[in-house]
VEXMIVO-939666 format. One record per atom (N, C-alpha, C, O, CB): x, y, z. Coordinates in steps of 0.1 Angstrom, whole numbers, plus 5000, padded with zeros to 4 digits. Each point is the difference from the previous one (the first is absolute). Glycine has a CB too. Layout:
<atoms>
XYZ;...
</atoms>
This chain:
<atoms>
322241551177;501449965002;500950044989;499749974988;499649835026;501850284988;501150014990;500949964991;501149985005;498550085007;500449924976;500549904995;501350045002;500550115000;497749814986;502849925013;501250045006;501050024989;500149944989;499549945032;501450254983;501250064991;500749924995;500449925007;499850255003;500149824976;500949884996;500550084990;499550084992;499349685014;502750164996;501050074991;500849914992;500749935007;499450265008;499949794972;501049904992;501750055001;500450114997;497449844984;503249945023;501150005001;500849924985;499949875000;499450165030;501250024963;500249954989;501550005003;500650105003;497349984981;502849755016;501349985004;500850024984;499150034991;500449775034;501350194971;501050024990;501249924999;500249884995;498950325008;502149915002;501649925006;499850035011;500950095003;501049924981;497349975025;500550005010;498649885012;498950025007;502950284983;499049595007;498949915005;500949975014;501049935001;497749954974;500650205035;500449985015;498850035008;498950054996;503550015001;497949925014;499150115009;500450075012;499350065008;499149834984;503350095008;500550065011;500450104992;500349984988;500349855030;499450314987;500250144995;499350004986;500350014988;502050025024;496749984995;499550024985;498850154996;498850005003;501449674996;500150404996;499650175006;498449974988;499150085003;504150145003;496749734989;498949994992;498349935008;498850034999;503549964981;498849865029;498849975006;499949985010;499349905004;500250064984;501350155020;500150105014;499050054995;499049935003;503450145006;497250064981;499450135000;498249924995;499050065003;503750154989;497449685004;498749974998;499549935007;498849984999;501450044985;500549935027;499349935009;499750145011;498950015005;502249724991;499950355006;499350145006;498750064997;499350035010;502850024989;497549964988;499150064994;498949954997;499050074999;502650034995;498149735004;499349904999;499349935014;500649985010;500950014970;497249985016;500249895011;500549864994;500449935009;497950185004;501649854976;500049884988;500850044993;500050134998;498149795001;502849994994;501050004988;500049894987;499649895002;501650215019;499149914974;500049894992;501350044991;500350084992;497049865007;503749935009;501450014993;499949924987;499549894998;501850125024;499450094967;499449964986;501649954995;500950025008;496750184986;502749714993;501049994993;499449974992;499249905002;502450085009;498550094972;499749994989;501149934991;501150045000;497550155007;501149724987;501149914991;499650074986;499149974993;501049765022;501050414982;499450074992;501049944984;501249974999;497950275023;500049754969;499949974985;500950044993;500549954990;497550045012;502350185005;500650034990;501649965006;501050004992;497150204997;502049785022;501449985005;500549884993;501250004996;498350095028;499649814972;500149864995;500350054983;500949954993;497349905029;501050224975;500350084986;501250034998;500449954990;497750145011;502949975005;500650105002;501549955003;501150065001;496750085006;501949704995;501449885002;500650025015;501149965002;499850044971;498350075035;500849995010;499349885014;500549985012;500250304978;498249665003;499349865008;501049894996;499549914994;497750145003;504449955005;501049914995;499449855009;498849985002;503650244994;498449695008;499449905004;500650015011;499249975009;500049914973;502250145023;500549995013;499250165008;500050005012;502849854979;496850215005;499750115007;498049985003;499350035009;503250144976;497449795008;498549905000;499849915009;499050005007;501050014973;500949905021;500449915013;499750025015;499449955010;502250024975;499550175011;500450075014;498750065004;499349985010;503350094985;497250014993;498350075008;499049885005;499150015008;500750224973;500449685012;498549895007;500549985014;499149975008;500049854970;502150205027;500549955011;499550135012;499749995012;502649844974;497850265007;500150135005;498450005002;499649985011;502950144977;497049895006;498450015000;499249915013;499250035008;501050004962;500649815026;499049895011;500750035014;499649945010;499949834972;501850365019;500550015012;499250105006;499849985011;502449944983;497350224999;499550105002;498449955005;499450055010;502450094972;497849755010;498649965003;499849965013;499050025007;500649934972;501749965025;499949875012;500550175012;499649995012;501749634973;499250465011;500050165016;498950025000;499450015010;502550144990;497649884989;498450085004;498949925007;499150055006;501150084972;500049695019;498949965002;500149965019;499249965008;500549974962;501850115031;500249975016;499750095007;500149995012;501549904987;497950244992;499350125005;498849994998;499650115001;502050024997;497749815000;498550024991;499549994991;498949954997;501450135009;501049984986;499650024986;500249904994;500049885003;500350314996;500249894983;500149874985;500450124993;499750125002;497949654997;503350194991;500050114986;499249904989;499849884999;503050265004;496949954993;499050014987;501050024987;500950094999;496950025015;501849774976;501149994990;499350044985;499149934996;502249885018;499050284980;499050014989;501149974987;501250015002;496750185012;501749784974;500650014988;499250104988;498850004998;502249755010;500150354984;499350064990;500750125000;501050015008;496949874993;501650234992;500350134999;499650055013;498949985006;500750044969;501850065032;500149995017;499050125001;499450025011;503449894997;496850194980;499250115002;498949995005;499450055009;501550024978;498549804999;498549935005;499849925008;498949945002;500750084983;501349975021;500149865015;499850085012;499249995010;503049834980;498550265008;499950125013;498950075002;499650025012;502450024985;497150034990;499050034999;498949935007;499150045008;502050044973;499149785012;498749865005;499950045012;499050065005;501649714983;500950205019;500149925012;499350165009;499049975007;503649794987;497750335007;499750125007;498850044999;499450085006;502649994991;497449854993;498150044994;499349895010;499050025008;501250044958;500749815031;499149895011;500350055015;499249955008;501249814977;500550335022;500449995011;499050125004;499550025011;502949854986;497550204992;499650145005;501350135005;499950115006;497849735002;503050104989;501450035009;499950204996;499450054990;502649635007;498850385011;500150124998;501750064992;500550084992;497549925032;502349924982;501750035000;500749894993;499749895004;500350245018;501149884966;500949905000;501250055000;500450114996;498349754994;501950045018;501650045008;500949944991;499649914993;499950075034;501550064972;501449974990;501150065000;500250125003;498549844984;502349955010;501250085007;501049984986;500349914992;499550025039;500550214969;500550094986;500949894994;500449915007;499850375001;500249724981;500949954990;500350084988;499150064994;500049735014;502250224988;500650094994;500849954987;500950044993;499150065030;499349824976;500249964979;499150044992;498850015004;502049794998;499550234985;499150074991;498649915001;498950064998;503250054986;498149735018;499049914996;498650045011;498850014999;503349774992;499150235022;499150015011;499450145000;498850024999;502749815015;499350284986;499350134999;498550004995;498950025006;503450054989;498349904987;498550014992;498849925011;499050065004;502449924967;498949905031;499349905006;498850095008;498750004998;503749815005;498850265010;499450105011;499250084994;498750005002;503150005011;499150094978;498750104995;499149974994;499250095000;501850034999;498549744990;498449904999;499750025009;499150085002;500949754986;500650105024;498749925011;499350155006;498850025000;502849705012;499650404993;499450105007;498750054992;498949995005;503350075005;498149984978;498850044992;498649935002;499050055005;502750004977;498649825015;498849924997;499249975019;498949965002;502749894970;499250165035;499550055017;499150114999;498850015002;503549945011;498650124983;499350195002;498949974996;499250035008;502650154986;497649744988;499350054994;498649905006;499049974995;503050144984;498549865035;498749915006;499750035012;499149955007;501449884981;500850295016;499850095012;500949915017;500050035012;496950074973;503749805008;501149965007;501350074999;500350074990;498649745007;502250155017;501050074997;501049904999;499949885003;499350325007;501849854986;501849924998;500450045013;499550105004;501549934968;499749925033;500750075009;501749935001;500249915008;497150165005;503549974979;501349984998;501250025010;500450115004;498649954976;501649815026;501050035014;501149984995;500249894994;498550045024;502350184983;501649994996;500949935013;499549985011;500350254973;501149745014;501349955009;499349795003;499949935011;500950435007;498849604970;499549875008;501249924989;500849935005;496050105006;503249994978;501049904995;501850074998;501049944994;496549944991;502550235021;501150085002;500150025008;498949985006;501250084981;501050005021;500550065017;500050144996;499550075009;502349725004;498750284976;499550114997;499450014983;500649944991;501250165029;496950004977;499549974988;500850104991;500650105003;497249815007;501850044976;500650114990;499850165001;499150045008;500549774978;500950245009;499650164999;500350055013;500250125001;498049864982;501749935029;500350085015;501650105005;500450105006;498049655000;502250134987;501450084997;500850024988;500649914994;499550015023;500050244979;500350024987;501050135002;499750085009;497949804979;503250135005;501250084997;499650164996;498850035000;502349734991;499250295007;499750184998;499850034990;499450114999;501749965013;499349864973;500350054990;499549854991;500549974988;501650255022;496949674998;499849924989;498349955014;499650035012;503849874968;496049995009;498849965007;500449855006;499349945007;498850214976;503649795011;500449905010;501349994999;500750014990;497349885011;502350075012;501349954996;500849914992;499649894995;499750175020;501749974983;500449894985;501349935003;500649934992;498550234990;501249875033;501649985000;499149905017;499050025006;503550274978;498749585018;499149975014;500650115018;499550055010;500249634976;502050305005;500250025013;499750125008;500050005013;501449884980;498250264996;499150135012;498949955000;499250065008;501850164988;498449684996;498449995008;500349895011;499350025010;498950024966;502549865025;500249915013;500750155012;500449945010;500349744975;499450405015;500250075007;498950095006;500050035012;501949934977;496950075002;499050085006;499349885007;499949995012;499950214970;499949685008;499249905004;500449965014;499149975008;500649954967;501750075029;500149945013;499650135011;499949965012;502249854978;497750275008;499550155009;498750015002;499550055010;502150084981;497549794995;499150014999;499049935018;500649905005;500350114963;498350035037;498749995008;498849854998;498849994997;501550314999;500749595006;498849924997;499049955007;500449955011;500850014979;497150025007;499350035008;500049815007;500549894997;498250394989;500649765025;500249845011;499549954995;499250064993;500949965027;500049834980;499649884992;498649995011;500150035012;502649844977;495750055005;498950015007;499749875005;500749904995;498650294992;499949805021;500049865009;499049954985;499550064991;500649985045;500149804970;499349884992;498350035006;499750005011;502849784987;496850244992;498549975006;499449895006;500349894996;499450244989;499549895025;499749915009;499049874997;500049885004;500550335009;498549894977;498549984999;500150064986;500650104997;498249935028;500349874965;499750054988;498949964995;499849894996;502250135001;497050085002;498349894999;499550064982;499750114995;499049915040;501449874961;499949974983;498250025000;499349945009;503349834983;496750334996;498549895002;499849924995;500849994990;498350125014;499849794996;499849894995;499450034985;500249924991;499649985034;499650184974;499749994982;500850064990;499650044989;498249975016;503750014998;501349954991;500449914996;501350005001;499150105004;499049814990;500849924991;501349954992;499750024988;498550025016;503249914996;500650004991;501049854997;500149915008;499450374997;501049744983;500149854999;500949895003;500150005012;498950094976;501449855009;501149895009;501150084998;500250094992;499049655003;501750205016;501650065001;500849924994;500449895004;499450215017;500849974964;500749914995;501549935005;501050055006;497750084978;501249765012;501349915005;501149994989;499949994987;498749865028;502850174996;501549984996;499949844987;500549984989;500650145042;498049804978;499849874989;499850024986;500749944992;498449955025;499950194982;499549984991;500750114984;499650024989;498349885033;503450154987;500750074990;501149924994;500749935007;498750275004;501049814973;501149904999;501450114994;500050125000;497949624993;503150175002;501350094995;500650045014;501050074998;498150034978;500649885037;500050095012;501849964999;500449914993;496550085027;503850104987;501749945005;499949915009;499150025009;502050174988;499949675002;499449875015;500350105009;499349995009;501349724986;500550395007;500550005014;499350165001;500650095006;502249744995;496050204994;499650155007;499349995013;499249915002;500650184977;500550005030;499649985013;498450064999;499450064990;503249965022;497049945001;498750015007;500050154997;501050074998;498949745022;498750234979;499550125007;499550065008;499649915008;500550084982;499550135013;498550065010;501050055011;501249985001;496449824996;501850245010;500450105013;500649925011;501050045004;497050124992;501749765007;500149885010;501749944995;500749995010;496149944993;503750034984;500549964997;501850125001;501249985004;496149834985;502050325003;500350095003;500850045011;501250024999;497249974990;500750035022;500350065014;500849875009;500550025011;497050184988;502549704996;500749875005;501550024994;501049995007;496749854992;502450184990;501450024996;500550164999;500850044992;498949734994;499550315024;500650155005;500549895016;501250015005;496650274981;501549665019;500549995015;501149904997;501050035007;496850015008;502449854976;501349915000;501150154994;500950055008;497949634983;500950374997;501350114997;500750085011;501250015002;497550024979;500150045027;500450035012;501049985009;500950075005;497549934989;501249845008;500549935007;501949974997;501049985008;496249944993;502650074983;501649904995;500850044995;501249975000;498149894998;499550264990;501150054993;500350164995;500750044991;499049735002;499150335018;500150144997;501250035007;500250124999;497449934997;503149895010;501250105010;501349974988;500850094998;498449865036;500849914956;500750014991;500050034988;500849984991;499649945020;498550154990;499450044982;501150094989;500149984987;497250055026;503350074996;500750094995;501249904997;500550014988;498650225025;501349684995;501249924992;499449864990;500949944994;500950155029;497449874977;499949914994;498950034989;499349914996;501549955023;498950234976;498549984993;500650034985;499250044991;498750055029;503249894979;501549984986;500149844997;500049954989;501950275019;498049725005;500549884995;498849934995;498949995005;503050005009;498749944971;499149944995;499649895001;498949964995;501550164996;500549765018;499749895006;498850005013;499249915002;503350034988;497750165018;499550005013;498450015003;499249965009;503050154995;497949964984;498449995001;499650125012;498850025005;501149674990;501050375007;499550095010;499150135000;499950075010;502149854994;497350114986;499450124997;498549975007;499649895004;501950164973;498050055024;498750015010;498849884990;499349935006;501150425006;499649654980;498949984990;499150025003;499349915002;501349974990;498750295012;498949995004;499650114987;499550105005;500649825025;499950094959;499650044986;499249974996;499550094993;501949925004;498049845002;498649965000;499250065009;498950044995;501749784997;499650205018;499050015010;500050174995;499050034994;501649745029;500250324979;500050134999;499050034988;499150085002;503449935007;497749934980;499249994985;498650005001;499250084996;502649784994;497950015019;498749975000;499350115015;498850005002;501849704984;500350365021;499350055011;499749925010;499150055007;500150084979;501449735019;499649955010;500650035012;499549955011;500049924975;501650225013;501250055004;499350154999;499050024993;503049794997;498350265017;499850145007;501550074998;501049985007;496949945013;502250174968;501950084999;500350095014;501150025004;498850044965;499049975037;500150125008;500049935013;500850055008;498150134978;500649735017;500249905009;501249925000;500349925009;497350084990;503150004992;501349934998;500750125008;500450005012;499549844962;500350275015;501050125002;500250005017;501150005006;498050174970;499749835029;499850065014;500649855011;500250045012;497250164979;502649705007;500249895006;501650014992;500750055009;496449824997;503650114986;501350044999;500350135004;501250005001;499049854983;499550225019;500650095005;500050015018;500950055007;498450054968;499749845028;500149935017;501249915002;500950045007;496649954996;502649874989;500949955000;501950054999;500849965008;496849934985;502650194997;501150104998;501349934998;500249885004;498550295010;502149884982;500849904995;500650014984;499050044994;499749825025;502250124973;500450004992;499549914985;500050034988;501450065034;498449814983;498849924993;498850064998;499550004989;501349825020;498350245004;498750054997;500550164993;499150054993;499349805030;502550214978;499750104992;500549994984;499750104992;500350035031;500749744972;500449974989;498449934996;499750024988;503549955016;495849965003;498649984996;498850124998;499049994992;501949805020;499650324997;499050114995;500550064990;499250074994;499949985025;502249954976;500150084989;499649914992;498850034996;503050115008;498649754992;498949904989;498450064998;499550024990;501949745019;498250255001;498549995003;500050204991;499350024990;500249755041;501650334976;500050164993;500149964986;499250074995;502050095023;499549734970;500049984988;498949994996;499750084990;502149855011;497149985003;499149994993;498950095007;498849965000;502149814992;499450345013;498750144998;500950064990;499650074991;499050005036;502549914977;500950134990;499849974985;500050094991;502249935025;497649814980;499449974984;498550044998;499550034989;502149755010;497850215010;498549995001;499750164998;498950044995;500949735024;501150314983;499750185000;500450044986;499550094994;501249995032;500149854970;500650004985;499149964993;499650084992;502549885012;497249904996;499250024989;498550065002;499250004990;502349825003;498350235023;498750065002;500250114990;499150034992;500249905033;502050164974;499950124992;500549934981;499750054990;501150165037;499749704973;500549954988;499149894997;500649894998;501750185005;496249924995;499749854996;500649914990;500349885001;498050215005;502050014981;500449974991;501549894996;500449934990;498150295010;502149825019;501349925001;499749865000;500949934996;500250255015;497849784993;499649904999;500449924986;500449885001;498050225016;501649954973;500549934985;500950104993;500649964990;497249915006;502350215007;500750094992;501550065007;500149965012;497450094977;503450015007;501450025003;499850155012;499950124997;501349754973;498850055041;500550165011;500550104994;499650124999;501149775018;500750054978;500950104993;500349924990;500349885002;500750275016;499049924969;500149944988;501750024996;500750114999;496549934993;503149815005;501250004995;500850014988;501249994997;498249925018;498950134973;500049894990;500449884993;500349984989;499350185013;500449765008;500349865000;499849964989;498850004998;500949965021;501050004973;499749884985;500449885003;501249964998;499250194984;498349755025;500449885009;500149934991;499250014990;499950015031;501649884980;499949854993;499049944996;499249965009;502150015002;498350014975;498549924998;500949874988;501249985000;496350305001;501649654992;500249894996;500249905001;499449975010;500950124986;500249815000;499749895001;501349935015;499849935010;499150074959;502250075027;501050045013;499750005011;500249925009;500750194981;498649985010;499050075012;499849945005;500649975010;498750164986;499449815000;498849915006;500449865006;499549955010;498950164971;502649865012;500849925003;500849995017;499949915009;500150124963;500750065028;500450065011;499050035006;500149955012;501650104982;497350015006;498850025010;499549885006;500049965012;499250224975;500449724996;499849875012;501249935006;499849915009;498350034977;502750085012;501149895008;499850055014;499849935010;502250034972;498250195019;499950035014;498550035009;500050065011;502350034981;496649875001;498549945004;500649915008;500050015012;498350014969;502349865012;500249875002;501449965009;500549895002;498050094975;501750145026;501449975008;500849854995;500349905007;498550245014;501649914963;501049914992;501450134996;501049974995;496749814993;502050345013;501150084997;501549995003;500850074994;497450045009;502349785005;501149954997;500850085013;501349985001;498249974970;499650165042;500950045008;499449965010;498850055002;502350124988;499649705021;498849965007;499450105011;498949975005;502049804991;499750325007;498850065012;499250144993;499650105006;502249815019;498250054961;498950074992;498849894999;498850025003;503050144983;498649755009;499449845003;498949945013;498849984999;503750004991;498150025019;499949995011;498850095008;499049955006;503449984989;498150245001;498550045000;499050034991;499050085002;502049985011;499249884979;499050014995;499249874997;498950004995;502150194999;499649705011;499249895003;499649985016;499449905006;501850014973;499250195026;499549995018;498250074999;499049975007;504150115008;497250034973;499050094994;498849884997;498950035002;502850184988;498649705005;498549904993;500149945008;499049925002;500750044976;501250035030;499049895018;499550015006;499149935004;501750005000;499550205001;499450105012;499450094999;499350065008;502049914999;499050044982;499450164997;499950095011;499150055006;499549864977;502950095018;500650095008;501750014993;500449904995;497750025028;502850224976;501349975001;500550105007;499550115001;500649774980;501150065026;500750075005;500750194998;500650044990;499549675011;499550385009;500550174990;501049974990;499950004987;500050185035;501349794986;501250024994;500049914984;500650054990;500549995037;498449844973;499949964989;499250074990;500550024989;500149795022;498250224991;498850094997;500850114990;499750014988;498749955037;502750114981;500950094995;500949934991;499850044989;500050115030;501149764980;500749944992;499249974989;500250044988;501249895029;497850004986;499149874986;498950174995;499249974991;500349635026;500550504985;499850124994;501250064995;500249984988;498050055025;502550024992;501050054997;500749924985;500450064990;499750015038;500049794974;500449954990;499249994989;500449984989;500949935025;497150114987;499449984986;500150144995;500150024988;498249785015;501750295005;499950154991;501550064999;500250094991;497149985019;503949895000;500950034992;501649934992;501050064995;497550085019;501149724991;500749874995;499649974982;500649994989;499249905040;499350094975;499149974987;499450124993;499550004988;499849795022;500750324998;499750094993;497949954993;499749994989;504050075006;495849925012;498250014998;499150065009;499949995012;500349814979;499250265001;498750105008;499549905013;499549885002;499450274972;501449985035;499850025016;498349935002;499649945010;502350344993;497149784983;498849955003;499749834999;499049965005;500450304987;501449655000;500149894998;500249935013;499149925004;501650144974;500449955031;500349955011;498750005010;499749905007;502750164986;497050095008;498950105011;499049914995;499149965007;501650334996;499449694988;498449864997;500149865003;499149925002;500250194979;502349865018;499749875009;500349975016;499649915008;500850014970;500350185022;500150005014;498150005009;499449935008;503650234985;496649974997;498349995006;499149934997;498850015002;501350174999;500649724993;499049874998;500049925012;499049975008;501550004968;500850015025;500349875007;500250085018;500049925009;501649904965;498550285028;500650055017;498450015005;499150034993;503750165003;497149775015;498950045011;499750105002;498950045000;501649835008;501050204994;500350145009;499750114985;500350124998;502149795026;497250024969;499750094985;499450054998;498949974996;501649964996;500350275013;499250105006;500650074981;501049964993;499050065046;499050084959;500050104986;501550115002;500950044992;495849955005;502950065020;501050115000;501649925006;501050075001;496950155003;502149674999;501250025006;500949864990;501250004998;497850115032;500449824966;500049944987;500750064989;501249974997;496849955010;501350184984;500350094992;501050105000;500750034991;497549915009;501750095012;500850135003;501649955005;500950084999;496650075009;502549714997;501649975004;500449974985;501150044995;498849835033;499050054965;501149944986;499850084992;500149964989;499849825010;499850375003;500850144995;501450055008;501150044996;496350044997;502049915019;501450065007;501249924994;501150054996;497750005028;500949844976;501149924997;500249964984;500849914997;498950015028;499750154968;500050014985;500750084997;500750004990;497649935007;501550215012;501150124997;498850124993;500450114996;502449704997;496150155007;498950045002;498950105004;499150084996;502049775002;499350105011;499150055014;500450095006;500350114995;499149705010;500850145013;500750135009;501349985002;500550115003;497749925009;502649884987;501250005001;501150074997;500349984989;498849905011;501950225009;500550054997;501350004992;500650094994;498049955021;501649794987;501249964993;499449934985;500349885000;501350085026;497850074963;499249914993;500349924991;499249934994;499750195011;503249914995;500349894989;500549875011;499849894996;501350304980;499349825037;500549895006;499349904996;498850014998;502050095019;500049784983;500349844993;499949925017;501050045006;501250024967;497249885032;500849915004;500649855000;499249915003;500050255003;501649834991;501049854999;499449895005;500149995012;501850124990;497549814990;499349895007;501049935008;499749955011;498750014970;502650035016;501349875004;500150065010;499449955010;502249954972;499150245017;500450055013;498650065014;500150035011;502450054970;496849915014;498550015007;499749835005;499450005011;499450244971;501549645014;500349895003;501049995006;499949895006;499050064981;502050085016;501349955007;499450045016;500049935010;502450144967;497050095021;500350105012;498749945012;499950015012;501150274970;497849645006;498849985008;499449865003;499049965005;500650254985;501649745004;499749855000;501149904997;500049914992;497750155002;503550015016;501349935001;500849844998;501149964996;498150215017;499049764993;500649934999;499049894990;499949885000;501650225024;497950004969;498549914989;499549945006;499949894995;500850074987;498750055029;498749945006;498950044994;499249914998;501750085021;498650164975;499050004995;500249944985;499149954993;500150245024;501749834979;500349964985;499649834999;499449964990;502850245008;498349715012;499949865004;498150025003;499249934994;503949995020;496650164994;498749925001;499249994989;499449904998;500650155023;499850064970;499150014991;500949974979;499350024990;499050185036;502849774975;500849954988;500149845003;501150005005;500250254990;498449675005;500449835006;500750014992;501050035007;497449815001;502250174976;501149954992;501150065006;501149954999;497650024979;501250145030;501550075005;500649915011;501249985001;498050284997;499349625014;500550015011;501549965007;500550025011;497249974986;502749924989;501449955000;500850055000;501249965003;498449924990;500050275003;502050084999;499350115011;498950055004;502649964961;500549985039;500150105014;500250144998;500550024989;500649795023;498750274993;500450124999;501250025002;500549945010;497750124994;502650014989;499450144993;500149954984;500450094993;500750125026;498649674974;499750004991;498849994994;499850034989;502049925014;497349995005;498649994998;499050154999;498750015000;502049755014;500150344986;500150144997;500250004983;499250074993;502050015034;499649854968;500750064987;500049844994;501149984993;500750275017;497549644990;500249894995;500549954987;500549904997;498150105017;501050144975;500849994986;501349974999;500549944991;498250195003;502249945019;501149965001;500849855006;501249995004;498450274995;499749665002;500349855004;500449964987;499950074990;498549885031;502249924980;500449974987;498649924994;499049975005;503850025002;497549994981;499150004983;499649875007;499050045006;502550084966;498749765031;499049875005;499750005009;499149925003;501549974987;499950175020;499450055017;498650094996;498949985004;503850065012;497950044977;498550134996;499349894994;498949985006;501950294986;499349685002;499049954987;498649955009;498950045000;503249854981;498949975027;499149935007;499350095012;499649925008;501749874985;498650315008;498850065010;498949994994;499049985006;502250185006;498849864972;498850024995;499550155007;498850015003;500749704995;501150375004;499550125004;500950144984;501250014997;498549865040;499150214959;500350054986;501450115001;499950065010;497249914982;504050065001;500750144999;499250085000;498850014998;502849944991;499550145014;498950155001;500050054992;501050024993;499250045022;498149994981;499950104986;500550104996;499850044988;498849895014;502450165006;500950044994;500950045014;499849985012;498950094964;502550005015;501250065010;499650095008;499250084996;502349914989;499050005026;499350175009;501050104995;499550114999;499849805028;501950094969;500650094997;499450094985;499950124996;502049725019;497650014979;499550054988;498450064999;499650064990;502249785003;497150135020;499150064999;499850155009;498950065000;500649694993;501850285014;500050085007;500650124985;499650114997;500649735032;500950084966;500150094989;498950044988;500350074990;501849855018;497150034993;499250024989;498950095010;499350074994;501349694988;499250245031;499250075008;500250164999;499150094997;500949705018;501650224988;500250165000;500449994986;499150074996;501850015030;499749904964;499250044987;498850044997;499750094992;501649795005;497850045008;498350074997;499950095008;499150064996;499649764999;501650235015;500150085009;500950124997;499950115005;499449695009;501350184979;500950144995;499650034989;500250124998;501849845011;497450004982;499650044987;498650075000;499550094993;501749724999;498450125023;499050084999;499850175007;499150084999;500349665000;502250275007;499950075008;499650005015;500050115006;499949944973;
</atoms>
């Protein structure tokens, strides 16, 4: 009798199993699979095992386990160096093949090229599937005279021309064998520091808040996903991050739907291949300057000072405030604030773009390397941006997005008493009205940190 074909499916970011081209092709090729997730060491090394994003994956993991097992199966959880985990696990299975679907950071690259080697050198293969955490992959679309695009709007132009391939049915049947072993599925419980208000994870949770979005708020996305009270933005950024979520399966289901909202949501969705192609050819952008400004940022005791106030959303402008205390609840914040409470540490305060990009990737869920990095360059003046000294005006970015301080009221309590439009600008109430908020002045003038911005910015050239 034959012994039966078994192929290891090694999940990554992308913990689903609807569209999933990696374990489509091994259940093709297999009769047995063994869906693997490695809780790899060095990721935890490497500060990116934060604790809200740790959370999310246990959620993501016991969701991925509880589909397979309504099929058959079970994932198999291993911990350690993901080279020698993969190795094990393919030696106990006998397996021929392991499936994986590409990733395009320098961390992940190197990663890929270990594991392939160490396959080959036992007569196993890699077998690497593009388009699973992207709707189009890096390097697919590139310019004539460079290896990527650098500007978005002609690559959101090819990208939207671009051929995307059909999203693949959910598997039916998934038969695990029995002498894989692997070990408990870690729990959301048992992680601490987590944000109280971060949401659920996993596919289920996911594809639940694709059908309410659907439903309430993609036809107004294009007009509301500015306002900062409404709450109206898709939040499906976690889900995208971790892969529970299918990009190409989005693109293709907004684009059925149609409408002005769904095409203001696929261009979101074209930004982050358009960051993701940038740093597949730029890893280095990851820490270092896209385009160098030679920035001589703010250091000292000043500095740090201002750095922490606006950690701590005490900076003295509440809807700098505001998000960045929505940031330690949720660990989640709103785009538009995302851009302000950046905008203002690298050009208000004038402090390196990389200071902010580390706490932001501490504390965000959705805390992806390329799209992370690469906005708080764009918006550093940095990066890709074509305009790279623009400022924008916290006050007047408050007036335009939150009229009437509702988001300012929900997450500032010392404001909730003053009405707009002063609760915008509260330094200007009078000297014992201010006092008693107990909420701090602002650390400095905008006039005066904008002037000290294009001063460093002209000197430097």
């Amino acid at each position: 009798m034959t012994a039966p074909r078994v192929s290891v499916v090694l999940f990554t970011s992308d913990l689903r199993l609807h569209d999933h081209p990696p374990l489509c092709a091994a259940l093709a090729a297999a009769d047995e699979i063994v869906p693997l997730f490695v809780r790899d060491r060095a990721v935890e090394a490497a500060g990116f095992a934060t604790p809200n994003r740790t959370a999310f994956l246990a959620d993501c993991l016991a969701d991925l386990d509880a589909s397979l097992r309504e099929r058959g199966g079970r994932l198999v959880v291993r911990s350690g160096d993901l080279v020698a985990q993969v190795r094990a696990v393919a030696a106990e299975a006998d397996a021929g093949e392991v499936h994986l679907a590409a990733a395009h950071s320098a961390f992940a690259t190197r990663r890929e090229d270990r594991l392939r080697r160490a396959l080959e050198s036992e007569g196993r293969r890699l077998v690497v599937h593009d388009a699973v955490t992207v709707a189009v992959p890096p390097g697919e679309l590139t310019p004539a005279a460079s290896d990527h695009f650098a500007v978005f709007t002609p690559y959101h132009r090819h990208w939207a021309r671009a051929r995307l391939r059909a999203p693949l049915a959910t598997p039916r049947r998934v038969r695990v064998p029995d002498r894989v072993r692997g070990e408990p599925l870690p729990a959301r419980a048992d992680v601490t520091g987590v944000s109280p208000a971060l949401p659920a994870g996993g596919e289920c949770a996911g594809r639940a808040r694709v059908r309410a979005y659907w439903r309430a708020g993609l036809d107004a996305y294009d007009d509301t996903r500015d306002d900062l009270a409404a709450d109206a933005t898709s939040r499906l950024s976690a889900h995208l991050h971790f892969g529970t979520l299918s990009p190409v399966e989005l693109v293709h289901r907004a684009r059925r739907h149609g409408g002005p909202g769904a095409e203001a949501l696929v261009r979101q969705l074209a930004w982050r291949d358009f960051h993701l192609q940038v740093l597949a050819a730029r890893p280095d952008a990851a820490r270092a300057d896209y385009r160098a400004k030679d920035d001589r940022w703010r250091t000292g005791s000043a500095a740090r000072a201002d750095a922490e106030a606006w950690r701590q959303g005490r900076t003295g402008y509440p809807v700098i405030d505001a998000a960045m205390r929505q940031l330690r609840h949720e660990g989640w914040m709103h785009n538009r604030a995302r851009l302000l409470t950046a905008c203002f540490l690298t050009k208000t305060l004038y402090v390196d773009w990389r200071i902010g990009a580390a706490h932001f990737l501490y504390w965000l869920v959705d805390g992806d390397i390329a799209s992370n990095q690469l906005n708080w360059q764009w918006v550093a003046g940095t990066g890709t941006d074509t305009r790279p000294n623009r400022v924008l005006n916290p006050v007047a970015q408050a007036r335009r997005h939150d009229p009437d301080g509702s988001y300012v009221h929900r997450w500032v309590p010392e404001l909730r008493g003053v009405a707009a439009p002063a609760v915008h600008e509260p330094w200007k109430l009078p000297g014992a009205e201010r006092a008693a908020l107990g909420y701090p002045d602002p650390v400095v003038g905008l006039a005066e940190g904008l002037d000290r911005f294009r001063r460093a910015r002209e000197r430097r050239g």
